[in-house]
N, C-alpha and C positions, 0 to 999 in steps of 0.2 A: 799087463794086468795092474789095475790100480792099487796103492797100498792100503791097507788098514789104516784106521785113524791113527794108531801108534804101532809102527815097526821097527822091530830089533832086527840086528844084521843076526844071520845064522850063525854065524863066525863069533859073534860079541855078546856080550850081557850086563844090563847097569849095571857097574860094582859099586861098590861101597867107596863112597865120599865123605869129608869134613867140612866142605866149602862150598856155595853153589852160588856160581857169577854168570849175570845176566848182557845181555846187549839191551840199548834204552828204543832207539826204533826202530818199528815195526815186529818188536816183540814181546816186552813189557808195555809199551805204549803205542797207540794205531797214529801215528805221525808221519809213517812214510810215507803215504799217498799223498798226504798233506803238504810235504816239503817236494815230493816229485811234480806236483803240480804247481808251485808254486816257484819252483824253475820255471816251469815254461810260461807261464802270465806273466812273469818279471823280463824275462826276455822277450815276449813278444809288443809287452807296453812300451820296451826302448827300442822297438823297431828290429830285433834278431829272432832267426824262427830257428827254435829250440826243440826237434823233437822230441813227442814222450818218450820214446825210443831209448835217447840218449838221454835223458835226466836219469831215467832209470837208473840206470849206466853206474850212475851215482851214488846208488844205492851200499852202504860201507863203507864206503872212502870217506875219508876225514880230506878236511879243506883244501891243504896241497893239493892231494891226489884229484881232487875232483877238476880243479882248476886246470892242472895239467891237461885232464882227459879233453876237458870245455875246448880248453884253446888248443890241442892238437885237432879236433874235431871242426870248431867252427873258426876257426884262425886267428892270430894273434891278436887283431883286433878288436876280439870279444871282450868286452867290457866286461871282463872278471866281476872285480869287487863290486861295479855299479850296480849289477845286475842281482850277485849274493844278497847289497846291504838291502833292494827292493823286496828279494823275494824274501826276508827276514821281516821288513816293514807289513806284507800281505799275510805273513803266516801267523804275525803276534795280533794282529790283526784278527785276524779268524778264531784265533785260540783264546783271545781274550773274549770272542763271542759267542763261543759255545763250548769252552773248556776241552780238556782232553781225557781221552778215553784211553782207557786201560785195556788192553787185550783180554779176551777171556780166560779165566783160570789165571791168571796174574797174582790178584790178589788172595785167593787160595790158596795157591801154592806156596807164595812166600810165607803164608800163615801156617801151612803145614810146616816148613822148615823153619819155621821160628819155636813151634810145638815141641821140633826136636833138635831142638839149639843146635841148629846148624846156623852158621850165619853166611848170610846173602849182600851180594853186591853187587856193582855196576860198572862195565867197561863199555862205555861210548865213546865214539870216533867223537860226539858233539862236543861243541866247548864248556865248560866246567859254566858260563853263568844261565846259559841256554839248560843247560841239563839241571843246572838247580831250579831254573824256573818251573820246567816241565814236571820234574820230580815230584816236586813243591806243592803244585798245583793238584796233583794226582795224589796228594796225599802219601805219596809212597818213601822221601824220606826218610821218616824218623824207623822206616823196616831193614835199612840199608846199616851194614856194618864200616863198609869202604863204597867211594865213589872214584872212579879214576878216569877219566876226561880226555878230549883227544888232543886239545890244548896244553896237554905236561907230559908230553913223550915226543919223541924225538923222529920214530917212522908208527906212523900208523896202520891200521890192518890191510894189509893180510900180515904184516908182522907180527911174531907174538909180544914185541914192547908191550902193550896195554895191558896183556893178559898177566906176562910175568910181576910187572910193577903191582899187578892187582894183589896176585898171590903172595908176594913180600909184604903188602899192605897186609892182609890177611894175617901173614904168621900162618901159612899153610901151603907145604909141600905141591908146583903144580898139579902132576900127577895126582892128589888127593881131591884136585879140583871137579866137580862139573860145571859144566857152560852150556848156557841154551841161548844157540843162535839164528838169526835168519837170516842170513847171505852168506854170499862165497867167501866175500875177503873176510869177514868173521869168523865162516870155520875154520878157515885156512889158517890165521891168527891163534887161535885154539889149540891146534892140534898141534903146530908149530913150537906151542907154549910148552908142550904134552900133558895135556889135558885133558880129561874127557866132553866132549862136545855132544850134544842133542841139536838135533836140524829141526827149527821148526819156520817152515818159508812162509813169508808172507807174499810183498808185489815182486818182489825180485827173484830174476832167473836163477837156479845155483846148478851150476854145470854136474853131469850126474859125476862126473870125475874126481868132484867135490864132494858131491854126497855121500859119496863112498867112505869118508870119512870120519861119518857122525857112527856113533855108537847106537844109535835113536831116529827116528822121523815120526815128528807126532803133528797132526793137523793143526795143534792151540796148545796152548799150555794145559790147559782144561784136561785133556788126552794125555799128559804130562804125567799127571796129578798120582794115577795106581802105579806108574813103574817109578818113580817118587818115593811114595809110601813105600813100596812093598823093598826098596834098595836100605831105606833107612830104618826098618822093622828090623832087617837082618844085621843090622848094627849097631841096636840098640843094647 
């Protein structure tokens, strides 16, 4: 049976938070399609066939891990970096020519929790000058309390490194935290942090064994937006 645009587990119900930290793509910002496609053009211009398959794959993983998966998959051979520094040339490329798009309800939502001084953040796998650019460009910014990047931690997600460093940044108890993610090694990172997580999937697969995890599954952030409000009414 399909789920409702936004589904609470029977088991669970948003509680009340002081903190709400974001993943940057494919949930505050529509760039994963953008960068999974733009693995495989970059590998296939240097002559290596990249399935979509496997870029996916890549979805979450910070640069290590992605690297690992590449060359376990297409063998050592693979022109790692040649092919990253390409597909970063195609993607600034694109983005310098038609800008980047905000997921829907993105910018609401962060507007509702700024309403109710909760402040918001940002734990990306992506590197800190890449995430300022996107950020930057999408105007989103100056709505960010903390930014923490996958280039200043030490293991990336599904670790909760990212998340916990976020919440020290913060000055806020994990557990007080919510997280709205779209992929596995994100929520997996989350919950790991003890956090509270919202699943909200974009292109990438999350194992239902993973899902299970989110306290939430909303179609956009948009669907987001009433169990939001109605979490932070009752903590007002």
């Amino acid at each position: 049976m399909p789920l409702p645009d936004c589904y609470i587990s029977p088991t669970m119900a948003l509680p009340a938070f002081s903190a709400c930290i974001f993943d940057m793509d494919g949930l505050l910002l529509d760039t994963e399609r953008l960068a999974v496609d733009g693995w495989v053009k970059a590998a296939g211009a240097l002559g290596f066939d990249l399935p979509f398959e496997l870029a996916l794959a890549t979805v979450g993983l910070d640069r290590t891990q992605s690297k690992e998966l590449l060359l376990h998959r297409l063998g050592r051979d693979f022109p790692f970096e040649e092919v990253r520094d390409l597909r970063n040339s195609i993607n600034a490329r694109k983005i310098e020519a038609e800008g980047v798009a905000v997921k829907a309800g993105g910018r609401e939502l962060i507007g509702l929790l700024r309403a109710r001084s909760i402040p918001c953040a940002v734990a990306t796998s992506t590197q800190r000058s890449r995430a300022n650019d996107l950020l930057g460009r999408s105007r989103m910014l100056p709505d960010l309390a903390v930014l923490v990047c996958g280039d200043e931690i030490e293991h990336g997600k599904p670790a909760p490194d990212i998340y916990l460093k976020t919440a020290a940044h913060l000055g806020i108890e994990p557990g007080r935290c919510l997280v709205f993610e779209d992929s596995g090694p994100g929520l997996l990172a989350a919950h790991r942090a003890g956090m509270v997580p919202v699943l909200v999937p974009d292109i990438g697969e999350v194992p239902d064994s993973v899902r299970e995890l989110a306290v939430a599954t909303c179609d956009s952030l948009a669907d987001a937006i009433p169990l939001v409000d109605d979490a932070t009414r009752r903590t007002q």
